[in-house]
C-alpha positions in Angstrom: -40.1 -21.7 -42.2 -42.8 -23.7 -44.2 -45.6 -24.1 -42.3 -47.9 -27.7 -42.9 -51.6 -26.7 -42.8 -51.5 -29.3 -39.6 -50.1 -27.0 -37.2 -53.1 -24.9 -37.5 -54.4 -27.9 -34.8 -52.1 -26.0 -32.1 -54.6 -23.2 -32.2 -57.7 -25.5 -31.5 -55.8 -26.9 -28.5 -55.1 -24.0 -26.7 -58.7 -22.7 -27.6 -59.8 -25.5 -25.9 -57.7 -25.2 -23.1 -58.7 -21.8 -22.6 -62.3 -22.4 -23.2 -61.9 -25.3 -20.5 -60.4 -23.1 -18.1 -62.9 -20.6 -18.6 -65.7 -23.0 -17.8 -63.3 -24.1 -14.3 -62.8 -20.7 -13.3 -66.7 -20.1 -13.3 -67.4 -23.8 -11.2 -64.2 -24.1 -9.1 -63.4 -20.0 -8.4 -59.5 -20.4 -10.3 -58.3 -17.0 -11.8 -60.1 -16.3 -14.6 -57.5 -14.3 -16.1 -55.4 -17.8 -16.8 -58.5 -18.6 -19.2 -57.8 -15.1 -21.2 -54.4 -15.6 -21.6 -54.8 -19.0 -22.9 -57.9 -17.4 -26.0 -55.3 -14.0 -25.9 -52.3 -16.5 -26.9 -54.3 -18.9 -29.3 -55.7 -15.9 -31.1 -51.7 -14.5 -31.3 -50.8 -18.1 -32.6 -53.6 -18.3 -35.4 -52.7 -14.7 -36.4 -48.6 -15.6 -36.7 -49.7 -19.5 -38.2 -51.9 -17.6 -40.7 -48.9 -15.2 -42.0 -46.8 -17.9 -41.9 -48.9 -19.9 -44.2 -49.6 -17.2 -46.8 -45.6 -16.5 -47.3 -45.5 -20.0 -48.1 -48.4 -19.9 -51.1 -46.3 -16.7 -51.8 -42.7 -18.4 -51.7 -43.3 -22.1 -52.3 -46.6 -22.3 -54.2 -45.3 -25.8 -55.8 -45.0 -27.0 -52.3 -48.6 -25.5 -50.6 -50.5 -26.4 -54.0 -48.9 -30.8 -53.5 -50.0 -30.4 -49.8 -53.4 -29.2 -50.6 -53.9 -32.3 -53.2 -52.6 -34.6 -50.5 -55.3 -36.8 -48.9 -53.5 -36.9 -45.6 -51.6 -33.5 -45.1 -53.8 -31.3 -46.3 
């Protein structure tokens, strides 16, 4: 699977949601261990996007190296 430099905006999204719910569990008593599991999974994502993306400099330079000069994808 090629992976677009884009989807590395999953990872800020569920940081955020887990930073959110962090910040909630502290003013509204929710479970704080929800927040964790949100960071735990975002970090698991970034790790798995981040091998994902260096196979494909690895196995479709050509392809990585037109995204980079791309205005919009990159």
């Amino acid at each position: 699977m090629r992976v677009p430099a884009g989807f590395f905006a999953i990872v800020l999204g569920v940081a955020g949601l887990g930073g959110a719910w962090r910040v909630a569990s502290r003013v509204w008593h929710l479970p704080a261990s929800v927040g964790e599991a949100l960071m735990g999974m975002a970090a698991l994502i970034w790790a798995v996007l981040l091998a994902l993306y260096a196979a494909k400099w690895i196995i479709a330079r050509a392809e990585a190296e037109a995204e980079l000069a791309h205005p919009v994808q990159c």
